[in-house]
C-alpha positions as a Markdown table, in Angstrom:
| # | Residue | x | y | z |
|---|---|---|---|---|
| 1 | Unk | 0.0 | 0.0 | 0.0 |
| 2 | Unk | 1.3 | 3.1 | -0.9 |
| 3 | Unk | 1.9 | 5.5 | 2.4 |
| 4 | Unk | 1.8 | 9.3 | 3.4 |
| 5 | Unk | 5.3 | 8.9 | 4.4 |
| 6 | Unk | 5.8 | 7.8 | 0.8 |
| 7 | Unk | 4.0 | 10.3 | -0.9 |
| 8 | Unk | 6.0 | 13.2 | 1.2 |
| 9 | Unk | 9.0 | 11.4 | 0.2 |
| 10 | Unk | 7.9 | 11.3 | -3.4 |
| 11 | Unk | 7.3 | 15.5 | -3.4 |
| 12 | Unk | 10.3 | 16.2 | -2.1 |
| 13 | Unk | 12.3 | 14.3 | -4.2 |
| 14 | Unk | 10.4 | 15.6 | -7.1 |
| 15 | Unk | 9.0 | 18.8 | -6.3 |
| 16 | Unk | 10.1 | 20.9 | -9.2 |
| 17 | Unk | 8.4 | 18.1 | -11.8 |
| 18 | Unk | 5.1 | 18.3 | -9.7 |
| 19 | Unk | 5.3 | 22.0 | -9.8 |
| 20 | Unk | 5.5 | 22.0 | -13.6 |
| 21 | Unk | 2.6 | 19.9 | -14.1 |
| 22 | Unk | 0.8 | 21.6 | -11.8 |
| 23 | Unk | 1.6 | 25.2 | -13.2 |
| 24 | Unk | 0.2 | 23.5 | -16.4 |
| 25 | Unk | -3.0 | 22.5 | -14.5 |
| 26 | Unk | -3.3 | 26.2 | -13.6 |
| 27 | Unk | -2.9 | 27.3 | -16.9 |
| 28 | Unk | -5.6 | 25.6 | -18.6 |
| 29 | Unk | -7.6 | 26.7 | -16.0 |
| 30 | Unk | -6.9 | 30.4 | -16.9 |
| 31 | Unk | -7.6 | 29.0 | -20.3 |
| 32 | Unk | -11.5 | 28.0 | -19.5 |
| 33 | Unk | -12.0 | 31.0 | -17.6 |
| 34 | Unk | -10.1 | 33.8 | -19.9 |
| 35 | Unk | -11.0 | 32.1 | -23.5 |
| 36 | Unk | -9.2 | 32.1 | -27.0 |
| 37 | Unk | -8.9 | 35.7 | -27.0 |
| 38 | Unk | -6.1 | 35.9 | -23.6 |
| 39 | Unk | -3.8 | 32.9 | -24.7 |
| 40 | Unk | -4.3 | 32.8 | -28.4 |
| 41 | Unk | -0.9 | 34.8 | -28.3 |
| 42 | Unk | 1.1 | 31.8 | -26.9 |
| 43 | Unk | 0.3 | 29.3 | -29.6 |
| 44 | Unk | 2.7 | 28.6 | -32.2 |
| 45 | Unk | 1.5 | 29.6 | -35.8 |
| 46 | Unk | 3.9 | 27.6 | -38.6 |
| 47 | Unk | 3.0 | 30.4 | -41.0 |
| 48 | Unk | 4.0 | 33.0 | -38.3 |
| 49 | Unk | 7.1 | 31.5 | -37.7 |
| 50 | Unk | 8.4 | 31.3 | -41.0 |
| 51 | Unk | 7.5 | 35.0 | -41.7 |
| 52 | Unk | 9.3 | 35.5 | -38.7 |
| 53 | Unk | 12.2 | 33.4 | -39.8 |
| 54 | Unk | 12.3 | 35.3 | -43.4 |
| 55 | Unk | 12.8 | 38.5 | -41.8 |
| 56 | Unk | 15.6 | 36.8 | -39.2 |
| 57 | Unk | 17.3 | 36.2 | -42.3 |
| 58 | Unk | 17.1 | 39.8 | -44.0 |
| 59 | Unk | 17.8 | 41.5 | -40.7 |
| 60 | Unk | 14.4 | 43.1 | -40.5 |
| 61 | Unk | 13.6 | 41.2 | -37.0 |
| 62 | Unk | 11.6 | 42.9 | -34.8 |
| 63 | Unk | 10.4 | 42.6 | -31.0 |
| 64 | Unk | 7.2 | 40.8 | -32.7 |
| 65 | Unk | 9.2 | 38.5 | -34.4 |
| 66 | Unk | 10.9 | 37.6 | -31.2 |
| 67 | Unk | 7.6 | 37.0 | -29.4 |
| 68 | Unk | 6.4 | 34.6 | -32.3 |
| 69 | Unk | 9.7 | 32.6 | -31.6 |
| 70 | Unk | 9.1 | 32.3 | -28.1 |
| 71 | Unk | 5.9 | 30.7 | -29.1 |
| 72 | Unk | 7.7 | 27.7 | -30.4 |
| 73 | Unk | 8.2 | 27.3 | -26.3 |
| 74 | Unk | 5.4 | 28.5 | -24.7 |
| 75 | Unk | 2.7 | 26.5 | -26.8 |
| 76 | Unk | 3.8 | 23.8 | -24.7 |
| 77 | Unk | 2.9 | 25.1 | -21.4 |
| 78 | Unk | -1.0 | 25.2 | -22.8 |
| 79 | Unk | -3.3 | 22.1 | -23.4 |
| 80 | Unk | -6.5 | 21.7 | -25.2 |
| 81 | Unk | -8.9 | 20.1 | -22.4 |
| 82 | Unk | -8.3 | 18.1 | -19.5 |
| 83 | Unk | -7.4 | 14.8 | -21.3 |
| 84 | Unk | -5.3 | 16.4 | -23.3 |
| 85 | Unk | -3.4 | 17.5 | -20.3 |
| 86 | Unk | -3.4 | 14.6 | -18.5 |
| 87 | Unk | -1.9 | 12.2 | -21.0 |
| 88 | Unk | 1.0 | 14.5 | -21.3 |
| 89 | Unk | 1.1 | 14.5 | -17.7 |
| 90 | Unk | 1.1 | 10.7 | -17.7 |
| 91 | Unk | 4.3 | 10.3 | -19.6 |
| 92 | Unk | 6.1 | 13.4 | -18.3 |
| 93 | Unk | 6.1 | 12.1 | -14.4 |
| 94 | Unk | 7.0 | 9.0 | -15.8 |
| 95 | Unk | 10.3 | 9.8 | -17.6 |
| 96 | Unk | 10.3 | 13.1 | -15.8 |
| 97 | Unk | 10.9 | 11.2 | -12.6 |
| 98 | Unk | 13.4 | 8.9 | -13.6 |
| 99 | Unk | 15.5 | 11.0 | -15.5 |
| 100 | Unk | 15.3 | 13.9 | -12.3 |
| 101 | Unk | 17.0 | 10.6 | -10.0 |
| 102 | Unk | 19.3 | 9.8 | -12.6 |
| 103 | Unk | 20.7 | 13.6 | -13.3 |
| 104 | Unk | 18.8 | 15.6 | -10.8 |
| 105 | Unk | 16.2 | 17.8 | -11.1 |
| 106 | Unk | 17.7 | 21.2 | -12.9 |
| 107 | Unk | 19.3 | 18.6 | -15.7 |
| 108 | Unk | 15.7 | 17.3 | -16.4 |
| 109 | Unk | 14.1 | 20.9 | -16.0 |
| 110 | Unk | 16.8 | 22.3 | -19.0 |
| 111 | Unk | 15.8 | 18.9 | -21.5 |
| 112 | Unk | 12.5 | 19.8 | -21.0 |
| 113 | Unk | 12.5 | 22.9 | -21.9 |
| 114 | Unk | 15.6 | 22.7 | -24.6 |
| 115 | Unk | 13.5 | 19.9 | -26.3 |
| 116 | Unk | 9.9 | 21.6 | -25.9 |
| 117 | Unk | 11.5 | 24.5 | -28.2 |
| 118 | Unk | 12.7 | 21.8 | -30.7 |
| 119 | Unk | 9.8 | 20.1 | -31.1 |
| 120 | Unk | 8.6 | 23.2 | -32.0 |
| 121 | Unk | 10.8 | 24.5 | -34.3 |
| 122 | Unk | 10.7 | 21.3 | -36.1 |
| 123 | Unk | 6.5 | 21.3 | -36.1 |
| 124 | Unk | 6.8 | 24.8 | -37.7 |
| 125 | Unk | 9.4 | 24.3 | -40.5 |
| 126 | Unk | 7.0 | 20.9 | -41.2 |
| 127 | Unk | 3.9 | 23.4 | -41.3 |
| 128 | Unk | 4.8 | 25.6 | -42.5 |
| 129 | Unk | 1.9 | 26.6 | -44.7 |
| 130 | Unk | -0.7 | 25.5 | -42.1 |
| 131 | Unk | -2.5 | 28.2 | -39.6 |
| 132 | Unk | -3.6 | 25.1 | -37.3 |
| 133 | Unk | -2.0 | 26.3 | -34.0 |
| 134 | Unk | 0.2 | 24.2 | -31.7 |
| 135 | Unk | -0.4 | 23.7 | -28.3 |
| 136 | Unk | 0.8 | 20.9 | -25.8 |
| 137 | Unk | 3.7 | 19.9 | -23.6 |
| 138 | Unk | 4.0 | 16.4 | -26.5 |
| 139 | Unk | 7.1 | 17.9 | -27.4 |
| 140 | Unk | 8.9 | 18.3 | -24.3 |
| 141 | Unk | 7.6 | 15.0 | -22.9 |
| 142 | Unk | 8.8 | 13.4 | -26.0 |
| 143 | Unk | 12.1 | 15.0 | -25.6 |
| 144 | Unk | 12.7 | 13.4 | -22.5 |
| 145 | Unk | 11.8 | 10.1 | -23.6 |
| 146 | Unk | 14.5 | 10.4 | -25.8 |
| 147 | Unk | 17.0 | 11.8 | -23.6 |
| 148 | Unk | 16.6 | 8.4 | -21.8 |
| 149 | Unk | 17.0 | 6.4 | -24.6 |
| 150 | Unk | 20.1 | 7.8 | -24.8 |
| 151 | Unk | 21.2 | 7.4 | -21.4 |
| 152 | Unk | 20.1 | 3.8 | -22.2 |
| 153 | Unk | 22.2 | 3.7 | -24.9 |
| 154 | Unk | 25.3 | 5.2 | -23.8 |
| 155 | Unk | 25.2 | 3.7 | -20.1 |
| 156 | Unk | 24.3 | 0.7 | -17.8 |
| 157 | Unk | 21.7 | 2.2 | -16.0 |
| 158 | Unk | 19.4 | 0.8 | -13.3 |
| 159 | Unk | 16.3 | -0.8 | -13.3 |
| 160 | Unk | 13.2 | 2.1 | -13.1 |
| 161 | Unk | 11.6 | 1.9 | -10.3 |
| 162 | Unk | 8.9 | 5.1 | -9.9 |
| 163 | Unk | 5.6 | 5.0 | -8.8 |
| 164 | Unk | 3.1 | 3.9 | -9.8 |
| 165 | Unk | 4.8 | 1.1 | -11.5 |
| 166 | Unk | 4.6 | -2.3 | -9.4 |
| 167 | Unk | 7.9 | -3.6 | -9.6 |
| 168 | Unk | 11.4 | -2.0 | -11.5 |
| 169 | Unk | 11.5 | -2.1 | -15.4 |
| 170 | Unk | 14.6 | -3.2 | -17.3 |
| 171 | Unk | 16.0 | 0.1 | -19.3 |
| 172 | Unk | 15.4 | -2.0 | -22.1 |
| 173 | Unk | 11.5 | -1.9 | -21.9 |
| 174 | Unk | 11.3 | 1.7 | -20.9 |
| 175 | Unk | 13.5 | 2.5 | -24.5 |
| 176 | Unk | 11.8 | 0.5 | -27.0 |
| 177 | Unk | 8.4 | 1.6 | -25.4 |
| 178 | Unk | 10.0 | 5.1 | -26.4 |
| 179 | Unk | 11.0 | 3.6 | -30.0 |
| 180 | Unk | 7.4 | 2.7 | -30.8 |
| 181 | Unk | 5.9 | 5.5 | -29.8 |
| 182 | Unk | 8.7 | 7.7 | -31.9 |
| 183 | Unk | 8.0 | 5.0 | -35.0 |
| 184 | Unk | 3.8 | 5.6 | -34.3 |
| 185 | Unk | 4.9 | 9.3 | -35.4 |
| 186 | Unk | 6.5 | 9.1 | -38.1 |
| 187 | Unk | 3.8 | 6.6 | -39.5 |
| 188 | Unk | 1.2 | 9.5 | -38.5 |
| 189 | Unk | 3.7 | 12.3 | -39.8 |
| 190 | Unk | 3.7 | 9.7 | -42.9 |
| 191 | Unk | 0.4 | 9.8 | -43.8 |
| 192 | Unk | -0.9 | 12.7 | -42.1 |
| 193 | Unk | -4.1 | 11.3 | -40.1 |
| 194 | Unk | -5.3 | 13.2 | -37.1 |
| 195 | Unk | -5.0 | 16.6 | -35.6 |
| 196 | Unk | -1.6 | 15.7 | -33.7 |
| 197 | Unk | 1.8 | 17.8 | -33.9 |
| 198 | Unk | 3.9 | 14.9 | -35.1 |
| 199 | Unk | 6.6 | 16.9 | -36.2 |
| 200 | Unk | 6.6 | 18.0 | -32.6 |
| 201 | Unk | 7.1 | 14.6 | -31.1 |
| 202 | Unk | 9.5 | 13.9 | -33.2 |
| 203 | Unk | 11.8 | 17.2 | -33.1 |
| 204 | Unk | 11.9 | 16.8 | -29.1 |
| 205 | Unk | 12.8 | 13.1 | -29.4 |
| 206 | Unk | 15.5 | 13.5 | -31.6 |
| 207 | Unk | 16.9 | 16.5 | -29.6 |
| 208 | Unk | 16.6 | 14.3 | -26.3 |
| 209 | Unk | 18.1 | 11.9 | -27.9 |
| 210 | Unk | 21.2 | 14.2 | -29.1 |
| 211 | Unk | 21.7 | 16.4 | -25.4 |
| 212 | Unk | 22.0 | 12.7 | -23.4 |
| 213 | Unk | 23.5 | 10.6 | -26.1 |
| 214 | Unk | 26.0 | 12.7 | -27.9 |
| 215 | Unk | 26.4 | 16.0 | -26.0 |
| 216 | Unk | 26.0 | 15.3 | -22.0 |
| 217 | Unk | 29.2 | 15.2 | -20.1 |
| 218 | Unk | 31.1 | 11.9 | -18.6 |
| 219 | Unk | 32.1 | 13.6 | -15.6 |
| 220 | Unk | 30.0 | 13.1 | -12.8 |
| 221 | Unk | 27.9 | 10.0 | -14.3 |
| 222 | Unk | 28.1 | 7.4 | -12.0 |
| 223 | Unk | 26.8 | 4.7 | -13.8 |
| 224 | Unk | 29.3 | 2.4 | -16.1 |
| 225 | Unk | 29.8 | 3.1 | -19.7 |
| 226 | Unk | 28.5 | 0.9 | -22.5 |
């Protein structure tokens, strides 16, 4: 059964991830109560973006353009409805949670947002001609799925063991559960059914992937090399 004394531990371990999903929580509240016409502003336009990115280019940016770019991040702070948040929220405290033990908490913070803001970018250069908005932390969560496949990859890391899973997972399982899902996007992204950012999921993967695998220090890891 799982305890108070567990649950305490659990928050303080992992306070920073619960405040995130919470601060999400709060925001689609503000959402419902403000409407459209108060957070229309942080969803990322494709279109937008690559008008924004054209006059990057010719040196005609202007404080506008910069606020469309931040877009590409804060669309993922918003959700659609309260399913939409809580599937994202599903996933994130899952591989939020281990990856917090295995680099700490500020490590996991920076791949979620470094990979939020590619998923973006990579769902706006792939829409580029669509004025469908983006909205949803998919990209970020996705992101840190692939950062730990590539801890997975690159090191012998312990079995999971996070609540609310019964028992510990082999690494193994965790990362090809984060292959199928990446390989159910590009089959979407591939013959463009549904309404979902794929180009999203996959641009925070692949950037996960990349920080953890290629680009993350040795020093300090404490866990063997493959």
């Amino acid at each position: 059964m799982f305890s108070h004394h567990g649950f305490r531990s659990i928050l303080r371990d992992h306070w920073p991830l619960f405040a995130l999903m919470l601060g999400m929580l709060v925001i689609l509240g503000l959402q419902r109560m403000l409407g459209p016409s108060w957070y229309a502003s942080f969803m990322m336009f494709p279109p937008e973006v690559a008008a924004s990115w054209e006059h990057l280019k010719s040196g005609d940016v202007t404080l506008a353009d910069w606020g469309v770019f931040s877009s590409m991040l804060t669309a993922g702070f918003f959700h659609g409805d309260l399913l939409h948040w809580g599937g994202n929220m599903i996933y994130l405290w899952l591989f939020g949670s281990l990856l917090s033990g295995l680099l700490g908490n500020r490590m996991m913070l920076g791949l979620f947002l470094i990979t939020a803001l590619a998923g973006g970018a990579c769902d706006a250069y792939l829409r580029s001609d669509e004025m469908i908005p983006s909205l949803g932390a998919s990209g970020g969560v996705m992101g840190l799925e692939g950062a730990y496949l590539g801890l997975a990859l690159r090191f012998h890391l312990p079995d999971p063991e996070t609540w609310p899973l019964a028992r510990p997972v082999a690494p193994s399982q965790l990362a090809i559960f984060a292959m199928l899902g990446v390989a159910m996007d590009l089959r979407g992204l591939w013959m463009g059914v549904g309404n979902t950012a794929y180009g999203a999921h996959l641009g925070g993967f692949l950037m996960g992937v990349v920080l953890t695998g290629l680009l993350l220090p040795l020093k300090g890891m404490r866990y063997a090399r493959r």
